[in-house]
ZANU-824834 format. One line per 4 residues: number of its first residue (from 1); their letters; for each residue z, x, y of N, C-alpha, C. Coordinates in nm, 3 decimals. Example, Ala and Ser with C-alpha at 12.3 -4.5 7.8 and 13.67 -1.06 7.14 Angstrom:
2
1 = as = 0.780:1.319:-0.569:0.780:1.230:-0.450:0.780:1.320:-0.330 ~ 0.708:1.285:-0.225:0.714:1.367:-0.106:0.787:1.290:0.003
# end
This chain:
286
1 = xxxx = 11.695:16.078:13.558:11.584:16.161:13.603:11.522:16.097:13.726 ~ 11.526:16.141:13.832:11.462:16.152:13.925:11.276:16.143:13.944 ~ 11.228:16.079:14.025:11.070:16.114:14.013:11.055:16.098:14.170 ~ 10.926:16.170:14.189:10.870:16.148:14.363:10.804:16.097:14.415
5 = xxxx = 10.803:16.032:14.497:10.717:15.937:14.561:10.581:15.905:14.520 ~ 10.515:16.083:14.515:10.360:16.093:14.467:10.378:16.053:14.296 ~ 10.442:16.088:14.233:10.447:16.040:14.080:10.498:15.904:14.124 ~ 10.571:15.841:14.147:10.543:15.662:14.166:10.440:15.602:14.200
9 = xxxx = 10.399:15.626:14.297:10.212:15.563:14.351:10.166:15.614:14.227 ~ 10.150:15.699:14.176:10.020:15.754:14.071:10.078:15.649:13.953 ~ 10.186:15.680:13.904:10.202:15.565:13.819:10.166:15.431:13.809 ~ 10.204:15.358:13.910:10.179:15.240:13.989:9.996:15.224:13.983
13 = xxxx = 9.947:15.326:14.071:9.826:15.307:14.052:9.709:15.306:13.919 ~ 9.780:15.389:13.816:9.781:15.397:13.694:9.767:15.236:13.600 ~ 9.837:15.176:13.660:9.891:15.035:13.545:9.738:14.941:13.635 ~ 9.735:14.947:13.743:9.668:14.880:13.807:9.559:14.855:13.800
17 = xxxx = 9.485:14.990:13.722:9.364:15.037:13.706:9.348:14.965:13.594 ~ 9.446:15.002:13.460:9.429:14.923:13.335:9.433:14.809:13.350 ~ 9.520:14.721:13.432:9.550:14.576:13.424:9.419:14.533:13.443 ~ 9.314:14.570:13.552:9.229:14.517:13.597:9.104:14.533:13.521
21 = xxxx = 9.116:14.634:13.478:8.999:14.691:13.331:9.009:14.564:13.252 ~ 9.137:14.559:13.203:9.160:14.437:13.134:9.097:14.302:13.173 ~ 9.165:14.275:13.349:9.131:14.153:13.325:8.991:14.091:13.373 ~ 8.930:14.204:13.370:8.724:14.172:13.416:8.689:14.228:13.266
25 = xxxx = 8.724:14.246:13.187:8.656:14.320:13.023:8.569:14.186:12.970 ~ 8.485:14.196:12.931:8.398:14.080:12.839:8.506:14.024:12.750 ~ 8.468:13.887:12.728:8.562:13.844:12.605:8.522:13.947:12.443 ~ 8.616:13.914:12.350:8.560:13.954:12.247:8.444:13.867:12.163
29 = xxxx = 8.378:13.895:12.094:8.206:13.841:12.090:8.294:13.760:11.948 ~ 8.256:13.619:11.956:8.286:13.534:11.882:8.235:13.625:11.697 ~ 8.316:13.595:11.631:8.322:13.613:11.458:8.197:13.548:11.377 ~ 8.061:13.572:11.371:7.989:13.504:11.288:8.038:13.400:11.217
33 = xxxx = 7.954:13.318:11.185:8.028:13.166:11.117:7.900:13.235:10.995 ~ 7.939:13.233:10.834:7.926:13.263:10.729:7.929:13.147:10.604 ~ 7.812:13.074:10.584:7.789:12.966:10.523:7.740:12.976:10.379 ~ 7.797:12.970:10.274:7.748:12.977:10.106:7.692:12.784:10.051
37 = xxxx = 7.602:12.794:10.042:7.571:12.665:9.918:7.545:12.723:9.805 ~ 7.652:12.672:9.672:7.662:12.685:9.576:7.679:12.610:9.449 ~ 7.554:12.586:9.385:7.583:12.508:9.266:7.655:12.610:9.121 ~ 7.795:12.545:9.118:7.886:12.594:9.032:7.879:12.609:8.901
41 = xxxx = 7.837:12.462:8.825:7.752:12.465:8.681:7.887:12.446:8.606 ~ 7.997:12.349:8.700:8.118:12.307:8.649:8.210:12.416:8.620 ~ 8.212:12.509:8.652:8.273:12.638:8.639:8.275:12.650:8.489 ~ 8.258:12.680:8.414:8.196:12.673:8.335:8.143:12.825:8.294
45 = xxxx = 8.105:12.883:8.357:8.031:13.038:8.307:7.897:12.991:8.259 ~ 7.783:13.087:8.256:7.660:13.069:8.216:7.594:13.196:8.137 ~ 7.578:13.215:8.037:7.527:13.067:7.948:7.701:13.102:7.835 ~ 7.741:12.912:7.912:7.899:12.866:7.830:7.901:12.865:7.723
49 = xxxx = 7.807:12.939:7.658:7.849:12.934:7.502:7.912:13.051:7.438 ~ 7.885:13.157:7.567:7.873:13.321:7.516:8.072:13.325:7.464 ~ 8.097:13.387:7.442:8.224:13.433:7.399:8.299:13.424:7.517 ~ 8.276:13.545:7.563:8.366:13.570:7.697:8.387:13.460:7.799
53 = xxxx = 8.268:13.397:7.858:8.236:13.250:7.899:8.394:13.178:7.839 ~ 8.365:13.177:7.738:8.511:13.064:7.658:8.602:13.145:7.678 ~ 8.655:13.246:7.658:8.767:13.318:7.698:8.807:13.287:7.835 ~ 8.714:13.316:7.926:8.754:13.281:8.047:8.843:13.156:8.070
57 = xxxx = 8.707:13.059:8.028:8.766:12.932:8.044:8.894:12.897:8.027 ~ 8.908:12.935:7.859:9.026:12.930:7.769:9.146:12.976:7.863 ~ 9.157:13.065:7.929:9.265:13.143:7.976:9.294:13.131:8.162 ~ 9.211:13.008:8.153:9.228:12.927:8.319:9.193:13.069:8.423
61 = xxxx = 9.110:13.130:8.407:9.071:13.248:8.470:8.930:13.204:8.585 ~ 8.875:13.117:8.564:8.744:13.058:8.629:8.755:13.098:8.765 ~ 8.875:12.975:8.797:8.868:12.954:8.973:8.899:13.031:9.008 ~ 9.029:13.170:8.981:9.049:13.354:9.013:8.910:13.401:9.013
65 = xxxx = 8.831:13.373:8.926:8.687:13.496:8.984:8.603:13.457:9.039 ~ 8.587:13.285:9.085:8.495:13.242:9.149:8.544:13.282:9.294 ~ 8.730:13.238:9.303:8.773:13.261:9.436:8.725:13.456:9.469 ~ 8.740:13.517:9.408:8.766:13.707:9.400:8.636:13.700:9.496
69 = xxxx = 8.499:13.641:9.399:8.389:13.671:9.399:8.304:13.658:9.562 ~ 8.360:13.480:9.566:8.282:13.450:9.642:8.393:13.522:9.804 ~ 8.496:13.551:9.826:8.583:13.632:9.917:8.516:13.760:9.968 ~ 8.437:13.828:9.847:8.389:13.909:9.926:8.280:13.931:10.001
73 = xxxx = 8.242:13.803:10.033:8.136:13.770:10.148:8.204:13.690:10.239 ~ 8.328:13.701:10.303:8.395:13.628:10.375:8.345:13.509:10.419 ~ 8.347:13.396:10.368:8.286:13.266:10.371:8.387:13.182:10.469 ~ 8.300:13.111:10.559:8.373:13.043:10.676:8.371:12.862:10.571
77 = xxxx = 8.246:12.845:10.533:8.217:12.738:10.491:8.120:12.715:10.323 ~ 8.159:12.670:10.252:8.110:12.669:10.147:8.097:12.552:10.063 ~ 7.987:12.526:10.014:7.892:12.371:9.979:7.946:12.419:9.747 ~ 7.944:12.290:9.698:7.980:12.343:9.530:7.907:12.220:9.532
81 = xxxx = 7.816:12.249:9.403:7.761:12.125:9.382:7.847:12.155:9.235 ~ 7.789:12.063:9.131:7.812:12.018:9.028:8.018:12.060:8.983 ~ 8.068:12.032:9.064:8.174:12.074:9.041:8.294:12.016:8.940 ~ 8.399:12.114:8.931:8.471:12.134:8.779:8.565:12.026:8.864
85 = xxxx = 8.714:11.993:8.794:8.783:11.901:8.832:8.883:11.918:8.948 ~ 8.906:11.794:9.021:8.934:11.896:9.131:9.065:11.968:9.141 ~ 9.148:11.956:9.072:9.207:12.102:9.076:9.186:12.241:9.038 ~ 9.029:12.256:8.995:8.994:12.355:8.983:8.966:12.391:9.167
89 = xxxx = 8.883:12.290:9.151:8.838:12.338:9.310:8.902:12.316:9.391 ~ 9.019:12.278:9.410:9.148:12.310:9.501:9.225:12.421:9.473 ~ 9.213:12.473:9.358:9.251:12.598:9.336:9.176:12.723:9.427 ~ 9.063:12.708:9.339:8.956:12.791:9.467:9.000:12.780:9.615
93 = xxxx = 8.998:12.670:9.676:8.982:12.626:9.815:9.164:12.706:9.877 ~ 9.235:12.687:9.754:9.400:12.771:9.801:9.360:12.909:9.818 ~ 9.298:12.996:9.688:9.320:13.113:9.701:9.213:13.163:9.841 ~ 9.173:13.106:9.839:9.047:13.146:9.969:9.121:13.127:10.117
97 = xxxx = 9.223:13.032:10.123:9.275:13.002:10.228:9.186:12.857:10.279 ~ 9.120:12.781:10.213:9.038:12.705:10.296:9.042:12.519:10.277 ~ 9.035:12.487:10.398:9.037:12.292:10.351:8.966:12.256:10.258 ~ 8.982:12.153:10.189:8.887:12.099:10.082:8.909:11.904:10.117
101 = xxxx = 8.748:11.952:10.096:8.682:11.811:10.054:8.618:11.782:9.943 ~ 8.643:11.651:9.824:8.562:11.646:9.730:8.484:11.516:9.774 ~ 8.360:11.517:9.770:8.249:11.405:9.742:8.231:11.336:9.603 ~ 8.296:11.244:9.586:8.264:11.165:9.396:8.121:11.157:9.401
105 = xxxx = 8.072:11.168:9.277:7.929:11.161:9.243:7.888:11.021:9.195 ~ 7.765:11.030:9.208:7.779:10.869:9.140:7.717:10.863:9.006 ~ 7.730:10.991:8.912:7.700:11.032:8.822:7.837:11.116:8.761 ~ 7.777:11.222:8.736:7.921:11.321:8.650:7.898:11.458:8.719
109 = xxxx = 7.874:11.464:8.848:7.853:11.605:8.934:7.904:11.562:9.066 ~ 7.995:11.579:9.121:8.112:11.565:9.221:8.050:11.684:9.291 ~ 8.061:11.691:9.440:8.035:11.792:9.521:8.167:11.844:9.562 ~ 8.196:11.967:9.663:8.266:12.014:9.722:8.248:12.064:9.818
113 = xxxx = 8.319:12.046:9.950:8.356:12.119:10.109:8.424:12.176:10.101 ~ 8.409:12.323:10.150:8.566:12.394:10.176:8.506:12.497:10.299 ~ 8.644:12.442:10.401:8.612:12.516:10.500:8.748:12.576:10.555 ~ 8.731:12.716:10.600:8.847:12.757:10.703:8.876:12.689:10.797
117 = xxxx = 8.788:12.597:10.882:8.826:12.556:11.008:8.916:12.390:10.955 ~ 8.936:12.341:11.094:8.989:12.167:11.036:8.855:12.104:10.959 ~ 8.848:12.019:10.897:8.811:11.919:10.820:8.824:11.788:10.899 ~ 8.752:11.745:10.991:8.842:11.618:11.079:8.828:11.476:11.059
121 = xxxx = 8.682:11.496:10.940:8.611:11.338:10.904:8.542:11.397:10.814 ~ 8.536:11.281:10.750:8.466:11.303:10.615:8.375:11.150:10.572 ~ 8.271:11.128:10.478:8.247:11.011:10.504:8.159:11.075:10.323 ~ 8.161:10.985:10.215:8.065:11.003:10.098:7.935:10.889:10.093
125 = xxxx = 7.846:10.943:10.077:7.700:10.906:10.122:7.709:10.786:10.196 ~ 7.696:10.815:10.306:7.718:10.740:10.415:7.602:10.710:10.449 ~ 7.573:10.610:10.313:7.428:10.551:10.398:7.437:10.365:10.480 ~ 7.309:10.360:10.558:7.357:10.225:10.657:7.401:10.121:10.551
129 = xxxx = 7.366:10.116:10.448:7.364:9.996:10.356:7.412:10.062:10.202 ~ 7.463:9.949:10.135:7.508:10.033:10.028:7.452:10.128:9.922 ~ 7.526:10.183:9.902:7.394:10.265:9.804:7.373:10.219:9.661 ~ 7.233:10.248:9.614:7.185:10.173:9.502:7.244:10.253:9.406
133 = xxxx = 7.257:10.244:9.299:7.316:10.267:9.205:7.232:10.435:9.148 ~ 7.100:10.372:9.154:6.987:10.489:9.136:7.011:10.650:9.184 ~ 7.084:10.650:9.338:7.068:10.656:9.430:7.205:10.785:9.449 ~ 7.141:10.871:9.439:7.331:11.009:9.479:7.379:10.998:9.359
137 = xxxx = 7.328:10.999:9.249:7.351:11.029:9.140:7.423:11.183:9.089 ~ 7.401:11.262:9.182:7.404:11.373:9.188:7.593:11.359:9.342 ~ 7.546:11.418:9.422:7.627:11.376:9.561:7.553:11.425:9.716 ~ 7.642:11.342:9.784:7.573:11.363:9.919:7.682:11.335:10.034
141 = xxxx = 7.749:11.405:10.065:7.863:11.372:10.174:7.844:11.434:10.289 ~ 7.899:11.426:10.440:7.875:11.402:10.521:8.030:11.478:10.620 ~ 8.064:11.605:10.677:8.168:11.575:10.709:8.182:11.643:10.873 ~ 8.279:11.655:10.941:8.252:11.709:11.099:8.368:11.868:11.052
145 = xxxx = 8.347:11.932:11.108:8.417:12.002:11.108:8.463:12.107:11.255 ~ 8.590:12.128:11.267:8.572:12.177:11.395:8.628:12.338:11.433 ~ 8.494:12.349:11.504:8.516:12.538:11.524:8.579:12.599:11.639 ~ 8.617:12.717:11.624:8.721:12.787:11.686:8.706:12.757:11.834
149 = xxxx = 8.594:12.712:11.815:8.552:12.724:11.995:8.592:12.528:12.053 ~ 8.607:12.495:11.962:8.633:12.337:11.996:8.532:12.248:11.906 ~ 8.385:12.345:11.933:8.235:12.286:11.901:8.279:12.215:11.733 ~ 8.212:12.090:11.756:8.228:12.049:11.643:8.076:12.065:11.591
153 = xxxx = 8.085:12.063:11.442:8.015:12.139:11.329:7.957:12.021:11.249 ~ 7.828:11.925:11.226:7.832:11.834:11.111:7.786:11.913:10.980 ~ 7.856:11.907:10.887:7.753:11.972:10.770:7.734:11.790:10.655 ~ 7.633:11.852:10.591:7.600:11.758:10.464:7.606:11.830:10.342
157 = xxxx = 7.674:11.804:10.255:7.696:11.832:10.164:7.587:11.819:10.023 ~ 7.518:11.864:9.969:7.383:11.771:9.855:7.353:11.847:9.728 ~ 7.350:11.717:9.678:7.259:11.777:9.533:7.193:11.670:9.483 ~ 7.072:11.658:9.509:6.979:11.567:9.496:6.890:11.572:9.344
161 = xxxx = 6.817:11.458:9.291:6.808:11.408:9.200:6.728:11.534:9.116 ~ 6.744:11.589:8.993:6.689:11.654:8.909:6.535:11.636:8.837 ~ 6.485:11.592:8.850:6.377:11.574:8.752:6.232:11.633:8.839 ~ 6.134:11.617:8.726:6.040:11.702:8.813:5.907:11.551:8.869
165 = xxxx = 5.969:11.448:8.828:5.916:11.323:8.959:6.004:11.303:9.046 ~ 5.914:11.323:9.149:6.033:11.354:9.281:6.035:11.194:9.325 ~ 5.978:11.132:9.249:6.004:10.970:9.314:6.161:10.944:9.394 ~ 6.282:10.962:9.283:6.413:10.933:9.324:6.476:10.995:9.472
169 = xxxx = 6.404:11.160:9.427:6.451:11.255:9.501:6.403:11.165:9.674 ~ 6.257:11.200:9.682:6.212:11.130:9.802:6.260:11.007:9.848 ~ 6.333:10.888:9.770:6.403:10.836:9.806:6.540:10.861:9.863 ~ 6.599:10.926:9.808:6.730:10.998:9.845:6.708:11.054:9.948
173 = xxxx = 6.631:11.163:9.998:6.583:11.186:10.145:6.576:11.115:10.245 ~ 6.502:11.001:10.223:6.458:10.916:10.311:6.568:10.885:10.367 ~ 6.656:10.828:10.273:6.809:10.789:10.299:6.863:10.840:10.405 ~ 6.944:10.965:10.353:6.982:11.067:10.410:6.959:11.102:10.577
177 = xxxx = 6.804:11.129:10.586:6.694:11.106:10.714:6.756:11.016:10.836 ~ 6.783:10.878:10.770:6.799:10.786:10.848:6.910:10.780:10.881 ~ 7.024:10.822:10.805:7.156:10.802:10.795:7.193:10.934:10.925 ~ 7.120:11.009:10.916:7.104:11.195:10.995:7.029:11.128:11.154
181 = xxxx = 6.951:11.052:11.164:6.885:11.038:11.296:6.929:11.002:11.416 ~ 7.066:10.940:11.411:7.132:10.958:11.557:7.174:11.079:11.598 ~ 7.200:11.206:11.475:7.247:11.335:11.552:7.148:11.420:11.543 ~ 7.043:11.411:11.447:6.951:11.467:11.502:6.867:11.408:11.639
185 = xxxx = 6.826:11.328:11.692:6.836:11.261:11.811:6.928:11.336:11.894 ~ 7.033:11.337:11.886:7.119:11.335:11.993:7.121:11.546:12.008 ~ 7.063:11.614:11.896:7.051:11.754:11.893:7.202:11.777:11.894 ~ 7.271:11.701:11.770:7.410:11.814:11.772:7.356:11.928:11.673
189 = xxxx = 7.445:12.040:11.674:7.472:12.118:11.551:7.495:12.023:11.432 ~ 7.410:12.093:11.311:7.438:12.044:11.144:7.377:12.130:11.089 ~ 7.486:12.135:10.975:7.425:12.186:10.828:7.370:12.109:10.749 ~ 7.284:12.131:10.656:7.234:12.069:10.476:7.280:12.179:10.368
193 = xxxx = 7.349:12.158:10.348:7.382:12.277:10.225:7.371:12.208:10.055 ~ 7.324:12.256:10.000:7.337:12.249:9.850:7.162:12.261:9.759 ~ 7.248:12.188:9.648:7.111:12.250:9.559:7.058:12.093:9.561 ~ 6.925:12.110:9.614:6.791:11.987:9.666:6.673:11.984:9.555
197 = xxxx = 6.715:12.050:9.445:6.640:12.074:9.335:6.469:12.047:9.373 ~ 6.425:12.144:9.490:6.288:12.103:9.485:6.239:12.197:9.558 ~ 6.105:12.285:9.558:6.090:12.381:9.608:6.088:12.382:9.777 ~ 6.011:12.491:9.837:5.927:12.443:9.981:5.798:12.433:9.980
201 = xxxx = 5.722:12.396:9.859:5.590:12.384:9.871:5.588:12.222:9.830 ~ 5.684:12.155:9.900:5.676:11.987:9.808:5.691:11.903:9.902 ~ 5.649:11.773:9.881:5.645:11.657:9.976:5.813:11.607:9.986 ~ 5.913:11.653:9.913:6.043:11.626:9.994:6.087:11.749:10.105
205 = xxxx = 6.039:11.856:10.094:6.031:11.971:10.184:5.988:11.948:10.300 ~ 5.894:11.893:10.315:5.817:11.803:10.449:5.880:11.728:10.505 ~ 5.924:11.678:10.430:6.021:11.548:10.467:6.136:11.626:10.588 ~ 6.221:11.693:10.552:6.324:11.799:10.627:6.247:11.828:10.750
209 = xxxx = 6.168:11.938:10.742:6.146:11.980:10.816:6.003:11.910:10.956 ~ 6.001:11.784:10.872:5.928:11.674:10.986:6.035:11.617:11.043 ~ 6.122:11.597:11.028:6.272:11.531:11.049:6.330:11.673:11.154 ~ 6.351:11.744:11.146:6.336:11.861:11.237:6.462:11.958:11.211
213 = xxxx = 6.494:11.963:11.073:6.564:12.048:11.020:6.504:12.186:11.018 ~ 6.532:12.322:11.012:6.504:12.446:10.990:6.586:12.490:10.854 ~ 6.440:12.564:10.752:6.516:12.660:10.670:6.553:12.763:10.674 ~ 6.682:12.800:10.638:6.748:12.946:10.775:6.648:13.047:10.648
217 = xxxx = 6.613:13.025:10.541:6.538:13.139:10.439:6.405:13.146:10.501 ~ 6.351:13.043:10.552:6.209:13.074:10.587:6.237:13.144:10.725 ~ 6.256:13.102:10.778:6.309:13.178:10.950:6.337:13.295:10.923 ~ 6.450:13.318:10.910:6.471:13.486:10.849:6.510:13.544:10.754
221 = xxxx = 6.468:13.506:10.638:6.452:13.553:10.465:6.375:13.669:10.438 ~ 6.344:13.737:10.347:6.272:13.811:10.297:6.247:13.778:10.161 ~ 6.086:13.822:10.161:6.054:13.771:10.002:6.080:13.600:9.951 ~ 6.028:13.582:9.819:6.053:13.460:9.835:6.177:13.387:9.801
225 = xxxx = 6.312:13.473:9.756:6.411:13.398:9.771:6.496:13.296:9.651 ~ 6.416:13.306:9.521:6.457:13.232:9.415:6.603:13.195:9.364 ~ 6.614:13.094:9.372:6.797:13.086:9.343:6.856:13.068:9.233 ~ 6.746:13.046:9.101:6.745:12.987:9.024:6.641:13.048:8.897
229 = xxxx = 6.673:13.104:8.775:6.840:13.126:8.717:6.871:13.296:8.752 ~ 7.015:13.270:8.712:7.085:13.378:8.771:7.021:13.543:8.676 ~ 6.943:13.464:8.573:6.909:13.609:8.515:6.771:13.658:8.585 ~ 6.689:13.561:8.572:6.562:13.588:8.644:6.506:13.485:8.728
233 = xxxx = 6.560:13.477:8.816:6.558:13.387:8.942:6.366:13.357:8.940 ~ 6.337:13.229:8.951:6.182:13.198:8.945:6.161:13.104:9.097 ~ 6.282:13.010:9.085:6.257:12.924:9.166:6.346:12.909:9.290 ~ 6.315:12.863:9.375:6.426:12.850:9.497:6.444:12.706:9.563
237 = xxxx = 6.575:12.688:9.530:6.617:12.495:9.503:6.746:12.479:9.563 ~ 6.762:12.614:9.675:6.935:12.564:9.681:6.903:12.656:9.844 ~ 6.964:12.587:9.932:6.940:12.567:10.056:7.042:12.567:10.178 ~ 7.027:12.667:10.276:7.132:12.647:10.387:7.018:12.602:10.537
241 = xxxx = 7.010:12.469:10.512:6.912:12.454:10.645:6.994:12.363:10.794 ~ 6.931:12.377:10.858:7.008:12.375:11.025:6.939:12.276:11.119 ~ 6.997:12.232:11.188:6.957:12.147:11.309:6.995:12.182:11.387 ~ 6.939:12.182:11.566:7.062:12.123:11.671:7.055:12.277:11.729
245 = xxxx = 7.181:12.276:11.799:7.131:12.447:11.871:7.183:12.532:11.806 ~ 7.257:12.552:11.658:7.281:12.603:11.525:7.170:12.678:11.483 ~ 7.038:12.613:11.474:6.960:12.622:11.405:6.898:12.787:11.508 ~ 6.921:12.808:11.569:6.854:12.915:11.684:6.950:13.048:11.667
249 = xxxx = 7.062:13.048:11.601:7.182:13.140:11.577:7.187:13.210:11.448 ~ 7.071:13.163:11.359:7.073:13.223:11.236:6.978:13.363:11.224 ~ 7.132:13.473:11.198:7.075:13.606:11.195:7.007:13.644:11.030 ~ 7.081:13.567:10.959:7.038:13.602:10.790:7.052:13.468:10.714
253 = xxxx = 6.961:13.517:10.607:6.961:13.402:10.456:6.900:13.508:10.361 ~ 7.000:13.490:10.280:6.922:13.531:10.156:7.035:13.466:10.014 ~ 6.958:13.469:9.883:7.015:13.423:9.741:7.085:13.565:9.740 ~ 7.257:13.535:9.666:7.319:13.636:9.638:7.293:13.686:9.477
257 = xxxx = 7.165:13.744:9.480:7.130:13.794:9.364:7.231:13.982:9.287 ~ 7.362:13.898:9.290:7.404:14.017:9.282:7.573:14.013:9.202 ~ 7.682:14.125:9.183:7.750:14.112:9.128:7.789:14.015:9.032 ~ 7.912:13.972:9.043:7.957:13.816:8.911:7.855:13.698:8.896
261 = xxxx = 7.742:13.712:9.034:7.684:13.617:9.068:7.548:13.624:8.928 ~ 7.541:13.760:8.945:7.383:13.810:8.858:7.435:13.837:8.731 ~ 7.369:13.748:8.658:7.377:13.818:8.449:7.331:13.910:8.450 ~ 7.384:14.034:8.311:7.293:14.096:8.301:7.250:14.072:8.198
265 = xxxx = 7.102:14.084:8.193:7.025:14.045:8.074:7.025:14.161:7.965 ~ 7.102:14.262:7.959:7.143:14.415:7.911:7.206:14.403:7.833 ~ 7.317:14.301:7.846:7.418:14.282:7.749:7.477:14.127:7.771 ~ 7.424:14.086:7.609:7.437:13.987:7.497:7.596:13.907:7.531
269 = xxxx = 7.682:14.008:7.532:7.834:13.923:7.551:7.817:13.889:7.750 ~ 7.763:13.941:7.847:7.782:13.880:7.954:7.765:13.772:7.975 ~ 7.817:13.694:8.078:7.779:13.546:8.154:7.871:13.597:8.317 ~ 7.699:13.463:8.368:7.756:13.480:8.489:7.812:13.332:8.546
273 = xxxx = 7.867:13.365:8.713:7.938:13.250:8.748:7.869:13.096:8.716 ~ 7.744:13.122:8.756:7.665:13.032:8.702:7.539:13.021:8.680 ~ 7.479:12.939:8.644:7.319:12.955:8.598:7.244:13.002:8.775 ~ 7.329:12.918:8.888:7.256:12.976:9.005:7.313:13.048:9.055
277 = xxxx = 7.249:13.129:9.187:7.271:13.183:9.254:7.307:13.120:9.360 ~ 7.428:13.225:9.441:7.466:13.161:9.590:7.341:13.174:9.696 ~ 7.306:13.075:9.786:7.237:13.085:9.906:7.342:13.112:9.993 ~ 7.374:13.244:10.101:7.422:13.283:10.207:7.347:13.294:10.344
281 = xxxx = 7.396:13.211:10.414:7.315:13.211:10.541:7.464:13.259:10.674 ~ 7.419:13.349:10.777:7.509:13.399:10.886:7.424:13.341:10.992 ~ 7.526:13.335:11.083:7.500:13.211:11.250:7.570:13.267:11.332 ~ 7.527:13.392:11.404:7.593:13.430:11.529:7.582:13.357:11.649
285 = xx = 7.721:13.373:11.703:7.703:13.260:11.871:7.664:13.352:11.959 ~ 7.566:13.311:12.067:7.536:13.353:12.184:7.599:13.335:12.291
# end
């Protein structure tokens, strides 16, 4: 087949038009980075006594509905406190597609990292001096992680001391604080993720945010946010807070008071994933 001169230029001019559309077009707008802290409650089901709870267990079904569950909030990065053994939570971290890090506890509650991106360092309570025995009883790890864009990512991993004298706890902070002050200094990006067992009306709360952390729930939360328990949430103890130029990118926070996450108090045979609720916080790039 034959064509004519004027249908060649038009063609020609045709591709030229697109190529160049193309190559002045905006990039595509970077993928929200999607952050869960979650205390797990050992996978386990809540409250582990109920029937089904043990069935689950019984029938190695846990880490399938924690992975199902927590997937459908497409999670870039995700904090486990009190966690099950770690091939549970390498199980999770497979079906999700994501790296894993475990933090040993210095008690009987092991933390967990799991992230889509690399994993490139890792460090467990990395404080200047050794740690006291007292001291991360719970866990506290420390790791870099690096994002699509190159930008590297610090998160901290935590679950700080339980009781309602915050003596230990405020020690554990302090720690932490000091161990945190060359990059806060230096204003990189970081996370704090996990359950800090202590409200925001408390003198370890101060502590954070004199140190110059942001809570992505107070910034842009609604309501007050309770994470804690999954049937009738009272208190709010579990935390996605930010430093660095991170901290300026957070479009949402809120407790995932909802599906596998939420009991229903309706019916006697339910349990949920765990006694808490997930904290979800989103971080669009500019």
């Amino acid at each position: 087949m034959t064509i004519s001169r004027r249908q060649f230029c038009g063609a020609v001019g045709a591709s030229l038009t697109v190529a160049n559309a193309n190559l002045f077009a905006d990039e595509p707008k970077p993928k929200p980075l999607r952050v869960i802290a979650y205390n797990i409650y050992k996978l386990t089901g809540w409250p582990n006594e109920r029937n089904l709870a043990k069935q689950a267990v019984a029938k190695g079904q846990m880490a399938r509905r924690l992975a199902m569950e927590l997937a459908l909030y497409d999670p870039d990065i995700i904090n486990f406190s009190e966690s099950p053994s770690e091939k549970l939570t390498k199980e999770v971290a497979e079906l999700l597609g994501m790296n894993h890090v475990r933090f040993p506890s210095g008690g009987n509650w092991p933390g967990t990292l799991l992230s889509k991106f690399e994993i490139i360092e890792s460090q467990n309570a990395p404080m200047k001096t050794e740690r006291p025995k007292e001291l991360f009883t719970r866990h506290w790890g420390r790791a870099t992680v690096k994002l699509p864009s190159d930008e590297k990512l610090i998160v901290h991993s935590a679950h700080l001391y339980p009781t309602a004298d915050p003596t230990v706890r405020l020690r554990e902070i302090r720690a932490m604080i000091e161990s945190m002050k060359p990059d806060l200094d230096a204003k990189r990006s970081m996370l704090l993720i996990g359950d800090l067992n202590h409200g925001p009306d408390t003198d370890e709360y101060k502590l954070w945010i004199d140190a110059g952390w942001v809570d992505t729930f107070a910034k842009v939360g609604k309501g007050d946010g309770p994470t804690i328990k999954s049937d009738i949430p009272q208190w709010r103890i579990d935390y996605v807070m930010a430093a660095g130029p991170i901290a300026d990118r957070v479009v949402e926070s809120k407790p995932l008071f909802e599906g596998a996450f939420r009991l229903n108090i309706n019916d006697e045979e339910s349990f949920a994933l765990s006694d808490h609720l997930p904290q979800l916080a989103v971080f669009e790039w500019k």
